[in-house]
N, CA, C and O of each residue as an XYZ file, in Angstrom:
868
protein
N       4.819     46.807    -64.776
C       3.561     47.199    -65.408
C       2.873     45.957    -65.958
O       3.467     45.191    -66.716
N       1.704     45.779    -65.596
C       0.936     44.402    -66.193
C      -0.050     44.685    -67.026
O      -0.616     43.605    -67.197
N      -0.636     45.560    -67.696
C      -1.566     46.206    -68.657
C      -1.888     44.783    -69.267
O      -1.159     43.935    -69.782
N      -3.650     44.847    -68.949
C      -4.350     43.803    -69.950
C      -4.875     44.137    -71.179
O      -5.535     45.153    -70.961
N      -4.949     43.882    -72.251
C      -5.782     44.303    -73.354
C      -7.124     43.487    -73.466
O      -6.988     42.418    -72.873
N      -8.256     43.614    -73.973
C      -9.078     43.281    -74.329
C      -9.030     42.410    -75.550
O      -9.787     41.473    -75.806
N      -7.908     42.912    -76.351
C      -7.985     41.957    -77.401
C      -6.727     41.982    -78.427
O      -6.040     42.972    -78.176
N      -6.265     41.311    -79.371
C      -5.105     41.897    -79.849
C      -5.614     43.214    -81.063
O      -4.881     44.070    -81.559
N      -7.301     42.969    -81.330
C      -7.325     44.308    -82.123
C      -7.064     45.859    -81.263
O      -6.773     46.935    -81.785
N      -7.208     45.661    -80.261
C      -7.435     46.728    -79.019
C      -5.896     46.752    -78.769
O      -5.397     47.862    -78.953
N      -5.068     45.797    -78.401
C      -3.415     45.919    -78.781
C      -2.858     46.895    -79.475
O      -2.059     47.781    -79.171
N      -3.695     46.440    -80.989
C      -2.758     46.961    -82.326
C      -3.372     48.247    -82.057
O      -2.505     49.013    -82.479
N      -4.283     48.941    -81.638
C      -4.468     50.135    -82.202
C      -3.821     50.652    -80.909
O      -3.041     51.458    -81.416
N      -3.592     50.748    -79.487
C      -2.556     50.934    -78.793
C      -1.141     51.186    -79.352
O      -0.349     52.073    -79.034
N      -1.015     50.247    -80.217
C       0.830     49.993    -80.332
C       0.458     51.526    -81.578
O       1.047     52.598    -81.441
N      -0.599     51.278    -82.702
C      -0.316     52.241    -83.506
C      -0.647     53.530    -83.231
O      -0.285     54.480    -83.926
N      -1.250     53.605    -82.346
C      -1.309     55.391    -81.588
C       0.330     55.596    -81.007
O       0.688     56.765    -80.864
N       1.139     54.709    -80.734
C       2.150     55.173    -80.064
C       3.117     55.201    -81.065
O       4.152     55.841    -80.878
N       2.782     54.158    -82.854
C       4.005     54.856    -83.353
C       3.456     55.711    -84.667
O       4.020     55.962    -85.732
N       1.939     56.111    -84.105
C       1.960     57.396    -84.788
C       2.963     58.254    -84.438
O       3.869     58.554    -85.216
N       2.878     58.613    -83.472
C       3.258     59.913    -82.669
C       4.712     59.819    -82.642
O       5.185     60.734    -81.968
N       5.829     58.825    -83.269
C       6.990     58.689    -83.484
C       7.369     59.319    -84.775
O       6.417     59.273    -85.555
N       8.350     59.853    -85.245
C       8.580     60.752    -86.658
C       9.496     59.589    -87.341
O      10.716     59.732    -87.263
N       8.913     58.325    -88.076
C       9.560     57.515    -88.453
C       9.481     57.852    -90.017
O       8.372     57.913    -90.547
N      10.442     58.034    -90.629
C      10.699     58.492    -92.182
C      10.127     57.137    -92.897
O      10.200     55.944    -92.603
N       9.326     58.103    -94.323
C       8.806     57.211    -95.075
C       9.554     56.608    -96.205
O      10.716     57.002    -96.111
N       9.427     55.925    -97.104
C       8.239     54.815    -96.911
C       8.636     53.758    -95.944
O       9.711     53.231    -95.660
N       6.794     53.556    -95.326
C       6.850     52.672    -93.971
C       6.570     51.070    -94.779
O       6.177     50.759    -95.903
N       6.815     50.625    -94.083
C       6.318     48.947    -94.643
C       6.202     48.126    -93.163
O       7.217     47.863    -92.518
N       4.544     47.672    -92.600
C       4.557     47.057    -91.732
C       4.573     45.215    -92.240
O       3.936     44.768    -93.193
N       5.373     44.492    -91.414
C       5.866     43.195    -91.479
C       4.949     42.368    -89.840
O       5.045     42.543    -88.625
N       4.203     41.560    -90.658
C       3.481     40.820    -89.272
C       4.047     39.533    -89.010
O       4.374     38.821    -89.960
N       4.169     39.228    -88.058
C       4.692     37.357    -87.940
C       2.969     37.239    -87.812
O       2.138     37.885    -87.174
N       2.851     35.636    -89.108
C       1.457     34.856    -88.544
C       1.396     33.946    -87.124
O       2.482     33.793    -86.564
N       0.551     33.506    -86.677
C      -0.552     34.487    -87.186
C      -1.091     35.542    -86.422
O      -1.870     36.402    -86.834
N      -0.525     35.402    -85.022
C      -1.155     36.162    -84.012
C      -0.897     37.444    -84.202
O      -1.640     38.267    -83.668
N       0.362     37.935    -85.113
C       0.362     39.095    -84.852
C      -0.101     40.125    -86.041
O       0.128     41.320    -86.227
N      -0.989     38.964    -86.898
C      -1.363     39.908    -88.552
C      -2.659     40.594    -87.666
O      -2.499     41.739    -88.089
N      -3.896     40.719    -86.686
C      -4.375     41.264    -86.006
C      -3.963     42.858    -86.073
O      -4.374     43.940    -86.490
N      -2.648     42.130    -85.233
C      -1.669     43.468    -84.553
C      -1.741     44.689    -85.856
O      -2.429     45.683    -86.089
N      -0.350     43.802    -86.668
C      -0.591     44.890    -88.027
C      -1.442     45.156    -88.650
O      -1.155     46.014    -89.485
N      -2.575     44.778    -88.671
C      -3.832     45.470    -89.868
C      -3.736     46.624    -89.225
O      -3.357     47.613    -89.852
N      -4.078     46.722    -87.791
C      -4.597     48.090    -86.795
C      -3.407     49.103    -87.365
O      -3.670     50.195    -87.868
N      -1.921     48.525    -87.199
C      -0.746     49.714    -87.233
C      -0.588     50.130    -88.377
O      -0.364     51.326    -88.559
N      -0.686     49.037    -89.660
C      -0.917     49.360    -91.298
C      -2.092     50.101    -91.829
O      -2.120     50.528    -92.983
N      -3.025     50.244    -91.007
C      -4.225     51.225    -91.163
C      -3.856     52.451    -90.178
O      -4.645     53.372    -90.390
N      -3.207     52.671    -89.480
C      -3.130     54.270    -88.625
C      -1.966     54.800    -89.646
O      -2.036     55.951    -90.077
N      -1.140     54.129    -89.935
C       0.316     54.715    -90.472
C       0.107     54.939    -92.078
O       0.842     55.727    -92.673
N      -0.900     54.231    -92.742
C      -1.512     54.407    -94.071
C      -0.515     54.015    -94.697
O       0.034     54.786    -95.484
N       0.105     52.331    -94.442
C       1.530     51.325    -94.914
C       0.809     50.581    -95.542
O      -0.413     50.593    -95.393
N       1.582     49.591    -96.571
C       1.393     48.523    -96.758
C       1.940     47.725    -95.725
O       3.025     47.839    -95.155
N       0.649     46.552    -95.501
C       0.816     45.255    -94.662
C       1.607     44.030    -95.486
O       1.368     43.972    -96.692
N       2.366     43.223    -95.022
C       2.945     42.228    -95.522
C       2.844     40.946    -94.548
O       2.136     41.151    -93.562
N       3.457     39.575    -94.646
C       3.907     38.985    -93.406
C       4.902     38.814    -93.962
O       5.249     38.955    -95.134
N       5.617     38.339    -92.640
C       7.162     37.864    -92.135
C       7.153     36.403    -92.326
O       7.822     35.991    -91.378
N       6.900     35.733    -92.786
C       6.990     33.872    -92.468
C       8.616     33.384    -92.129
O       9.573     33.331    -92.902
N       8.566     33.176    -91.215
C       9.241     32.212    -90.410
C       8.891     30.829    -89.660
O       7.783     30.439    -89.292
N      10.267     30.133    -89.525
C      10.219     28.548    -89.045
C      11.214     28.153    -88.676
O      12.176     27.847    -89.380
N      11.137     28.102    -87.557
C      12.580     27.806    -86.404
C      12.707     26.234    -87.217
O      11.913     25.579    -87.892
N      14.130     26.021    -86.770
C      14.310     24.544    -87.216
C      14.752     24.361    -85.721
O      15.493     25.125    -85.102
N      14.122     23.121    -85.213
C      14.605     22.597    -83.853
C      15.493     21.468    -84.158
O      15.474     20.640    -85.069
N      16.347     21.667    -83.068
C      17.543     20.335    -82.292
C      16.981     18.770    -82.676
O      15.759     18.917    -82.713
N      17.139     18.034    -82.833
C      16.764     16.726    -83.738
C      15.671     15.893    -81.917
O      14.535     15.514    -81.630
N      16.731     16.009    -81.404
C      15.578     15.464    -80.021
C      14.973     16.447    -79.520
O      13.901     16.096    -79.026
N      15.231     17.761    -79.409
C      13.755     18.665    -78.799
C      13.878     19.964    -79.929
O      14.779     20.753    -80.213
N      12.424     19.738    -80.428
C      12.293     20.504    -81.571
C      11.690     22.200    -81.267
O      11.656     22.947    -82.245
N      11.274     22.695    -80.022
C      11.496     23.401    -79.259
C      12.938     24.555    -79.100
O      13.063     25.747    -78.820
N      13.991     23.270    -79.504
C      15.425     24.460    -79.217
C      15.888     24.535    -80.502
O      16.376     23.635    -81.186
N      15.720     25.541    -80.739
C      15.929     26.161    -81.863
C      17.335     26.468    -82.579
O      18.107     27.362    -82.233
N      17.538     25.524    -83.686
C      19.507     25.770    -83.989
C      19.554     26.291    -85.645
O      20.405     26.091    -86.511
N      18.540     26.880    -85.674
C      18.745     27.844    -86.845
C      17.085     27.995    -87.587
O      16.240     27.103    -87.507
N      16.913     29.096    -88.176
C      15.511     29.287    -88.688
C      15.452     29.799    -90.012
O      16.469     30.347    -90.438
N      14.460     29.724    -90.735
C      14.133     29.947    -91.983
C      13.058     31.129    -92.533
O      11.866     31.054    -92.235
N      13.533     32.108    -93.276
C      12.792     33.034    -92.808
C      12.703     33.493    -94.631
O      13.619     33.425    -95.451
N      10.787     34.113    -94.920
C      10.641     34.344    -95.820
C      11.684     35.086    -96.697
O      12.378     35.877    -96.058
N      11.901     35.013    -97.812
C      12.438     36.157    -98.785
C      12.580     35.459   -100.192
O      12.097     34.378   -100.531
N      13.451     36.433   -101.023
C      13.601     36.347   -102.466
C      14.821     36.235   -102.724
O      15.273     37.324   -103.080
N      15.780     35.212   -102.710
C      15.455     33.989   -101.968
C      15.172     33.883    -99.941
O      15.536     34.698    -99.094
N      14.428     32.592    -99.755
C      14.476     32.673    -98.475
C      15.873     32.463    -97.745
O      16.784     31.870    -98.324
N      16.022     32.985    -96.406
C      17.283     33.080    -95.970
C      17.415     32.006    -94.787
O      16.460     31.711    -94.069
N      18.335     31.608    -94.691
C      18.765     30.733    -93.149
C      19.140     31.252    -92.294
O      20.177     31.895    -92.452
N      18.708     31.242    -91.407
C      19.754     32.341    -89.976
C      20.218     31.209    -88.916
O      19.562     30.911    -87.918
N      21.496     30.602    -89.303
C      22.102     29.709    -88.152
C      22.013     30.797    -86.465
O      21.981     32.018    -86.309
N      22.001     29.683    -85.501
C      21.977     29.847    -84.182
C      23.661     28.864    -84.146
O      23.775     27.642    -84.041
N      24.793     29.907    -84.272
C      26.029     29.222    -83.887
C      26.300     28.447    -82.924
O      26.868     27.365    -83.071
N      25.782     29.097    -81.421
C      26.206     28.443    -80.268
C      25.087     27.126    -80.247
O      25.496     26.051    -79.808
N      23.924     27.222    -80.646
C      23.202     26.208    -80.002
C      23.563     24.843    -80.941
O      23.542     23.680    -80.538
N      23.901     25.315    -82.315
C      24.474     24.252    -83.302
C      26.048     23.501    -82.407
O      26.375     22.318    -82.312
N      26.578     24.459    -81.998
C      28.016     23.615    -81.540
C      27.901     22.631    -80.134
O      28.796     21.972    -79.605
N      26.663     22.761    -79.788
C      26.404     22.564    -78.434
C      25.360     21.050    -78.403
O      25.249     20.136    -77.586
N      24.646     21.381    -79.857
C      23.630     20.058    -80.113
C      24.538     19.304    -80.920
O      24.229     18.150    -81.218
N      25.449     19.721    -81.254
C      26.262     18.798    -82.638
C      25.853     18.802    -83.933
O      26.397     18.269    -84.899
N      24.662     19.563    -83.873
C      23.949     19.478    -85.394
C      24.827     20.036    -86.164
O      25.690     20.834    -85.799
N      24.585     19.524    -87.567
C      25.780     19.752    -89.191
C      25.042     20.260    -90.192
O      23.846     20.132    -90.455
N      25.461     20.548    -90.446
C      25.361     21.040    -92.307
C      23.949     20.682    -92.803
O      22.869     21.271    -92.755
N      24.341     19.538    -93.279
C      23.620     18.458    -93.494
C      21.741     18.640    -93.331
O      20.776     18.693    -94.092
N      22.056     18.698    -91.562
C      20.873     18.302    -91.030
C      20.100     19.774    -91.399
O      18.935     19.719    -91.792
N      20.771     21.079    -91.264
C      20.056     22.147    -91.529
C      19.480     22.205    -92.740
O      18.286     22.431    -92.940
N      20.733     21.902    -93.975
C      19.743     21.796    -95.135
C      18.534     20.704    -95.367
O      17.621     20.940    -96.158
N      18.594     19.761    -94.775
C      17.371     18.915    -95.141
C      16.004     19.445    -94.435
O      14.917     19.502    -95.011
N      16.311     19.923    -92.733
C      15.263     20.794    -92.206
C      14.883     21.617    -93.214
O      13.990     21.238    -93.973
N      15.375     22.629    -93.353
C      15.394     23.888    -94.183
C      14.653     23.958    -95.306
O      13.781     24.818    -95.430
N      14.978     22.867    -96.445
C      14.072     22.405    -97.265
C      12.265     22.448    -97.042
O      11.335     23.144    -97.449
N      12.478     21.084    -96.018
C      10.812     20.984    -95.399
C      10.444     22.665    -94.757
O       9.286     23.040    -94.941
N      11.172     23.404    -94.203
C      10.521     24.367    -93.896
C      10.189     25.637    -94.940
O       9.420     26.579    -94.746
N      10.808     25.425    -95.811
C      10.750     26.299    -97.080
C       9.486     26.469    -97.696
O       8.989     27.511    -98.124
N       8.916     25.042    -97.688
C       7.568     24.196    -98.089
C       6.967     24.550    -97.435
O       5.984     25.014    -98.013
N       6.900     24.664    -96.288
C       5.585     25.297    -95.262
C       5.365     26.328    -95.185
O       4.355     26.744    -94.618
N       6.654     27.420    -95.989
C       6.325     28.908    -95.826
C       5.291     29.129    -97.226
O       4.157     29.605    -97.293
N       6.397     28.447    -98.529
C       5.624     28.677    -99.571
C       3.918     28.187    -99.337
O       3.100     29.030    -99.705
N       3.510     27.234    -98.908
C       2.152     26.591    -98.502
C       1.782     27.902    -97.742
O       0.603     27.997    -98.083
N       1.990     28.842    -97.035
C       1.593     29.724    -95.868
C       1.252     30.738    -96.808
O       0.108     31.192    -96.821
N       2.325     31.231    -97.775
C       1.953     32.580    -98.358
C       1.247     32.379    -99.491
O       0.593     33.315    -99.952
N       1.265     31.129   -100.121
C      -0.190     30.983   -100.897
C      -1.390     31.012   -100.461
O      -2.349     31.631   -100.920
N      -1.287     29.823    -98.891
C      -2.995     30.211    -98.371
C      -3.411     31.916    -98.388
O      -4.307     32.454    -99.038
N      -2.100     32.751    -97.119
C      -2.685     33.798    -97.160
C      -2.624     35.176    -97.923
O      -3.245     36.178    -97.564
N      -1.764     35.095    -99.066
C      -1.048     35.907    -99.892
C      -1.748     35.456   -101.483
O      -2.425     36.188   -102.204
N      -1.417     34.293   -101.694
C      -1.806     33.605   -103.055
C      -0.681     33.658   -103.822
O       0.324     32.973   -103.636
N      -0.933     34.936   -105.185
C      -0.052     35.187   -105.570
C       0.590     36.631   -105.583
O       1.242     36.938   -106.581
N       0.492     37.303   -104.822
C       0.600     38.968   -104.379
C       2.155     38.386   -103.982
O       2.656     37.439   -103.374
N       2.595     39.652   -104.772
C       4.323     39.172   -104.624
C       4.800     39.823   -103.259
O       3.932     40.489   -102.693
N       5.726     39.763   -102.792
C       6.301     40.382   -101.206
C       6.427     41.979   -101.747
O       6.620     42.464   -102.861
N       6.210     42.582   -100.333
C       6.593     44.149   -100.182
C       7.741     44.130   -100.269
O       8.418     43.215    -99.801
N       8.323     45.345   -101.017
C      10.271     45.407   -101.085
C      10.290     46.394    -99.814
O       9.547     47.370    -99.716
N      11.133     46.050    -98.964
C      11.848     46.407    -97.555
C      12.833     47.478    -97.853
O      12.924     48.451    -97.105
N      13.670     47.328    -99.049
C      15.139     48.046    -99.120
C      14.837     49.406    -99.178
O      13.898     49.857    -99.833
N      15.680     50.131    -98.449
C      15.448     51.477    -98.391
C      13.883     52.219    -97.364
O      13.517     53.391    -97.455
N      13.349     51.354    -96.641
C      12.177     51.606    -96.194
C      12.089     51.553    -94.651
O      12.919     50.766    -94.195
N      11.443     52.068    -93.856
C      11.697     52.181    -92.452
C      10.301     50.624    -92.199
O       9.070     50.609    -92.231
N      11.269     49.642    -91.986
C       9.956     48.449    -91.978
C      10.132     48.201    -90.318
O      11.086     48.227    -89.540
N       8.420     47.901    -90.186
C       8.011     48.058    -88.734
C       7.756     46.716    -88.316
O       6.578     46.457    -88.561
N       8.544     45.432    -87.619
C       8.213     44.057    -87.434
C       6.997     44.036    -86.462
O       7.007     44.852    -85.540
N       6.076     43.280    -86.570
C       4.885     43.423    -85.472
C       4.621     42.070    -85.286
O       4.590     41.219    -86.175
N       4.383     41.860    -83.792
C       3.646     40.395    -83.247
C       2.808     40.948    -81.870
O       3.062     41.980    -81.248
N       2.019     40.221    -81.657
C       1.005     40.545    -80.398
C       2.109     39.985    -78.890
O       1.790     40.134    -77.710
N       3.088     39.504    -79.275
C       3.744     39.662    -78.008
C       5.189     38.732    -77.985
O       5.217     37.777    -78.761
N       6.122     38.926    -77.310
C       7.762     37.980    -77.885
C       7.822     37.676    -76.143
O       7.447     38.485    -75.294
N       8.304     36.513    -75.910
C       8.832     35.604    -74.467
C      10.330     35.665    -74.719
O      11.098     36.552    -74.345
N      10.574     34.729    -75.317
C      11.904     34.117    -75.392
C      12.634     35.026    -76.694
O      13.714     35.505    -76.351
N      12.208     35.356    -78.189
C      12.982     36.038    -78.800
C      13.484     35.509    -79.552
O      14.040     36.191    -80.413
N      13.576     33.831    -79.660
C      14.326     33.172    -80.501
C      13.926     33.147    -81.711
O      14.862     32.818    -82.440
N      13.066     33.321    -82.224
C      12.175     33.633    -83.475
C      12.252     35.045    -84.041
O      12.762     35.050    -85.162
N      11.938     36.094    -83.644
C      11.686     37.037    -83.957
C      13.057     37.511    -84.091
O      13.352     38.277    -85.008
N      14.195     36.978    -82.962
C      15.499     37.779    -83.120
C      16.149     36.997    -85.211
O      16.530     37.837    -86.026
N      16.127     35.736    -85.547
C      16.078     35.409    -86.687
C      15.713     35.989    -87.833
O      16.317     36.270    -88.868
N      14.207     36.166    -87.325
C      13.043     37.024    -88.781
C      13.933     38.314    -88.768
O      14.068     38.786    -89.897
N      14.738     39.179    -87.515
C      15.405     40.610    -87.916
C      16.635     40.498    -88.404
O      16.994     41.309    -89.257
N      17.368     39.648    -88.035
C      18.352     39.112    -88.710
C      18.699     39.281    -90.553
O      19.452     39.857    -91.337
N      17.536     38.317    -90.504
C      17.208     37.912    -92.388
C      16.889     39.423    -92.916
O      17.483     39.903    -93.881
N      15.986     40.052    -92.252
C      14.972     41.481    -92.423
C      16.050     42.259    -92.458
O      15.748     43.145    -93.258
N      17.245     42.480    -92.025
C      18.685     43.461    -91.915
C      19.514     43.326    -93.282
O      20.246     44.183    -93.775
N      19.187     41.878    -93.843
C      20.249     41.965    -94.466
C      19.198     42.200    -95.930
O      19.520     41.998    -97.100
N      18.248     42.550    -95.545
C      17.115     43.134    -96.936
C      17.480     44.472    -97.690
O      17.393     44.825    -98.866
N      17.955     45.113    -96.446
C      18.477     46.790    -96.691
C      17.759     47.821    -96.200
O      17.825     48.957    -96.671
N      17.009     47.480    -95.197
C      15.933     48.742    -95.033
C      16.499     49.556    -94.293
O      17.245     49.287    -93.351
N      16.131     50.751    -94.730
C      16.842     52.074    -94.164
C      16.592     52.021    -92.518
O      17.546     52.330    -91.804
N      15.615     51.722    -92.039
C      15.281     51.610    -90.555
C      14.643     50.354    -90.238
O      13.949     49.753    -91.057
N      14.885     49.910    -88.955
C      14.190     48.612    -88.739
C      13.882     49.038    -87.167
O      14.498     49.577    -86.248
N      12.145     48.300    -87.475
C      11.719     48.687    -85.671
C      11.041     47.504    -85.463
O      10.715     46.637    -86.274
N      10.837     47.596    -84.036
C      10.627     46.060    -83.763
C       9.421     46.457    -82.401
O       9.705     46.664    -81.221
N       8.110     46.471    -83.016
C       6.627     46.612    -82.422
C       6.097     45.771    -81.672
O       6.250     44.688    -82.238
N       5.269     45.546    -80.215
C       5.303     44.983    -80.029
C       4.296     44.863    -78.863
O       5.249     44.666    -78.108
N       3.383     44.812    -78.147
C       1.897     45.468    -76.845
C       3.100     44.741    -75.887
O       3.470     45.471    -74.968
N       3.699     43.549    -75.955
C       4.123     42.693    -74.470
C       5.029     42.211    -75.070
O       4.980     41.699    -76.189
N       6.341     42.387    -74.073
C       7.641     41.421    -74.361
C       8.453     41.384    -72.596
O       7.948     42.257    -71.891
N       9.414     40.659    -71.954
C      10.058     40.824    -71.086
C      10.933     42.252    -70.875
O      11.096     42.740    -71.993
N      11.256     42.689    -70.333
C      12.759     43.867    -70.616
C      14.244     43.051    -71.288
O      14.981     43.348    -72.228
N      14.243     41.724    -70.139
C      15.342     41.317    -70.949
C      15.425     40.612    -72.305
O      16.427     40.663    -73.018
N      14.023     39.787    -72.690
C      14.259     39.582    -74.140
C      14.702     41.224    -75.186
O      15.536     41.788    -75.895
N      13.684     41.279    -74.692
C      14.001     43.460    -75.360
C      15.742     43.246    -75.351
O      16.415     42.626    -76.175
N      16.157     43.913    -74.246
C      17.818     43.905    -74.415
C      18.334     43.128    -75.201
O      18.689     43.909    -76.084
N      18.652     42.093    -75.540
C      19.048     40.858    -76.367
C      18.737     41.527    -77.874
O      19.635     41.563    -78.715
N      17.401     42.053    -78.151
C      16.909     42.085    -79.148
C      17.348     43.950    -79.981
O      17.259     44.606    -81.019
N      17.753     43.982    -78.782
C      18.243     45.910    -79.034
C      19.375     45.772    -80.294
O      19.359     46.505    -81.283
N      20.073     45.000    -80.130
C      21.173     44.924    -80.865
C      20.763     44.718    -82.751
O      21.446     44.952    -83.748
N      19.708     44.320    -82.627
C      19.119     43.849    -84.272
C      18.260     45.062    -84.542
O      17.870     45.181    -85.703
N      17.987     45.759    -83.879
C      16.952     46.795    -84.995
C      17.398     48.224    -84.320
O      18.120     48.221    -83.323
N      16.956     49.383    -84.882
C      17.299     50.646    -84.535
C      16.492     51.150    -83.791
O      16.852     52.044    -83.024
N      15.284     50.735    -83.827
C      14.407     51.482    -82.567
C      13.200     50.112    -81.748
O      12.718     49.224    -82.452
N      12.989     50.181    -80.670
C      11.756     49.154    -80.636
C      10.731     49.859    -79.407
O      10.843     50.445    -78.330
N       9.733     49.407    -80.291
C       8.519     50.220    -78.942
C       7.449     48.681    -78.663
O       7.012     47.794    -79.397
N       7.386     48.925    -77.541
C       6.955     47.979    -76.838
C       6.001     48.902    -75.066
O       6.534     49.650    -74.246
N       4.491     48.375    -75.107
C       4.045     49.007    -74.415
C       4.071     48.330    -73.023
O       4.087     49.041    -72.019
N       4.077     46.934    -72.924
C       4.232     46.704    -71.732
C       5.682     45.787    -71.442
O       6.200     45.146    -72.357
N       6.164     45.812    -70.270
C       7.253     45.107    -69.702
C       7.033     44.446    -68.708
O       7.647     44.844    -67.717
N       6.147     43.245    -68.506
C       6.112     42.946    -67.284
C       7.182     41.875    -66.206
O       7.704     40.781    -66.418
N       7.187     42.845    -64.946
C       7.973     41.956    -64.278
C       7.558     41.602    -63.239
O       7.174     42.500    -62.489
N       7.417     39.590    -62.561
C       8.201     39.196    -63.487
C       7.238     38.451    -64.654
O       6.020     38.285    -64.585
N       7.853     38.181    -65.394
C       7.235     38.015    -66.995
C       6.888     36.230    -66.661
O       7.629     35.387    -66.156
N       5.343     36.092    -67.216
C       4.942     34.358    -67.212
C       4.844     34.237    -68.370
O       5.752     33.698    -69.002
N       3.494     34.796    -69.102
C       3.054     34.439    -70.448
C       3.007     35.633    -71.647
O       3.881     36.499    -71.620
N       2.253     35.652    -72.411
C       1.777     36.247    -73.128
C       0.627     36.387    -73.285
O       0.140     37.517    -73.283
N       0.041     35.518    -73.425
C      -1.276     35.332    -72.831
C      -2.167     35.959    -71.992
O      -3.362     36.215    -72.140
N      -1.048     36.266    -70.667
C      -2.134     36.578    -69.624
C      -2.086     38.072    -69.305
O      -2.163     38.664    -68.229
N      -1.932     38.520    -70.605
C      -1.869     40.549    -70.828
C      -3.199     40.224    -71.988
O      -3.426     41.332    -72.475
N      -3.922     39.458    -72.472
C      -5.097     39.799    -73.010
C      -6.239     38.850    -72.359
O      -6.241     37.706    -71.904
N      -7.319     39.986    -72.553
C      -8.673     38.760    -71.712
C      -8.794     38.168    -72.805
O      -9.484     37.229    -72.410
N      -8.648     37.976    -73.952
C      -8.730     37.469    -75.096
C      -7.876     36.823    -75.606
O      -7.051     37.683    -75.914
N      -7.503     35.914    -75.906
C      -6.107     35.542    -76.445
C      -5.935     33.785    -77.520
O      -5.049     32.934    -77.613
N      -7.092     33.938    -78.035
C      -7.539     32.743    -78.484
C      -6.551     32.715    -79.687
O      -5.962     33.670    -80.193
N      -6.510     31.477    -80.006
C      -5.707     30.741    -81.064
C      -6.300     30.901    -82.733
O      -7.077     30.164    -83.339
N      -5.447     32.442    -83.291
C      -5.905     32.577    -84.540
C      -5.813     31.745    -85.462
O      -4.889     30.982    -85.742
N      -7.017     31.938    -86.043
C      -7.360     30.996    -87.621
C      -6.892     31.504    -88.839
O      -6.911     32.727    -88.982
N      -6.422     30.702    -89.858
C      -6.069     31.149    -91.499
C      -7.344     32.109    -91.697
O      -7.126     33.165    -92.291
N      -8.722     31.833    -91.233
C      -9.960     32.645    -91.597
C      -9.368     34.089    -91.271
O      -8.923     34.691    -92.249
N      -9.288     34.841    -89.819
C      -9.085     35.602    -89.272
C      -7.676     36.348    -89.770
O      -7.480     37.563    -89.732
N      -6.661     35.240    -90.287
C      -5.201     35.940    -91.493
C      -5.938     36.771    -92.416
O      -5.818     37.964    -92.695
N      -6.672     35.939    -92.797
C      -7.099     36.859    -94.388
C      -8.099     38.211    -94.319
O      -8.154     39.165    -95.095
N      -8.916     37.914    -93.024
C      -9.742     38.639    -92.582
C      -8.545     40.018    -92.445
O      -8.735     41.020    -93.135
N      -7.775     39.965    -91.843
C      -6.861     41.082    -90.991
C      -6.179     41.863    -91.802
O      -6.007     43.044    -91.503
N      -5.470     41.103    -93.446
C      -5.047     41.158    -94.692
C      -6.203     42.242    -95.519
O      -6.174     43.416    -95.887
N      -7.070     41.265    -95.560
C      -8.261     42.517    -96.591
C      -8.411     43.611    -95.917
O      -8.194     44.687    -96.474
N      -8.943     43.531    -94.151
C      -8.907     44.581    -93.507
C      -7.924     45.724    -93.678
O      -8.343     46.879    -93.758
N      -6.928     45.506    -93.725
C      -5.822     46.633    -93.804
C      -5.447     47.355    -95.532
O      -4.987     48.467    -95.790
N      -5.814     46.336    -96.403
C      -6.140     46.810    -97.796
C      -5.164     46.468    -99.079
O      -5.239     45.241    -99.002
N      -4.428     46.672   -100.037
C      -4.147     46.276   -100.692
C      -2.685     46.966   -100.779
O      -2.784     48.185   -100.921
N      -1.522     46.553   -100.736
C      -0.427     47.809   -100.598
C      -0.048     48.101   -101.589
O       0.772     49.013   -101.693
């Protein structure tokens, strides 16, 4: 199936007609990765009548290609680390090197949720059926992290939303959340990209825009 969207607002309200119609127990709490996919959630946090939040995450890459990802850093109270075991034993990376990454990436989240948050404290997850949303997952190495950290929050249900992903990242990713809806699967899978005629590179403007849009939780 290759389904194009027009846009990722035209996405999100796709993805949230389909988990209207799912009987997911309340309270909902939708979770966006920035920035492409805060779009996504305004649309699903306005059909489901949730509070919107984001997810901030930050892969820490391999010291020579920062691309391969050997553990990530992912918002919370406190923020959490999610080591990548095999790729750490395989790059040689230590201890060490994660905490000093980790640090600098800590800094870029706090810098992220001030630009687009300020001082609005995080949505509490525990006990809540929280809905992860991005305008589309390739590889998984990110998003499988952000559910990781998001599991060990406590939420009664965890779903994992989504217009475009591969089938097999999906599989990989089955194992971290309890339900995931995802409207297209294309095979075989190139981009992400090339499922919207639209697909331009969101702005901090367009975060906050998507944030007010969906309302105050």
């Amino acid at each position: 199936m290759n389904k194009t969207f027009a846009d990722r607002a035209e996405a999100g309200r796709a993805l949230a007609q389909r988990l209207v119609e799912i009987p997911l127990p309340r309270p909902l709490v939708v979770l966006a990765l920035p920035r492409g996919g805060v779009p996504i959630g305004a649309e699903v946090a306005r059909a489901l009548h949730a509070p919107l939040d984001l997810l901030l995450v930050r892969k820490i890459g391999a010291p020579w290609q920062r691309e391969l990802a050997v553990a990530a850093v992912v918002d919370g109270q406190p923020p959490d680390i999610v080591l990548d075991d095999e790729t750490m034993a395989l790059t040689g990376v230590d201890a060490a090197y994660i905490q000093a990454e980790a640090k600098k990436a800590m800094q870029e989240i706090e810098r992220r949720r001030q630009v687009y948050l300020h001082d609005r404290a995080p949505v509490g997850v525990e006990g809540a059926t929280a809905i992860v949303v991005d305008d589309g997952i390739a590889t998984g190495t990110t998003v499988r992290a952000a559910l990781k950290a998001l599991r060990r929050r406590n939420p009664a249900r965890l779903v994992l939303a989504v217009p475009v992903a591969p089938s097999d990242t999906l599989a990989v990713l089955r194992g971290e959340v309890d339900e995931i809806v995802c409207l297209v699967e294309p095979f075989p899978f190139h981009a992400i990209g090339l499922h919207y005629r639209d697909f331009h590179q969101v702005g901090d403007d367009e975060v906050l825009a998507a944030l007010a849009a969906a309302g105050e939780p």
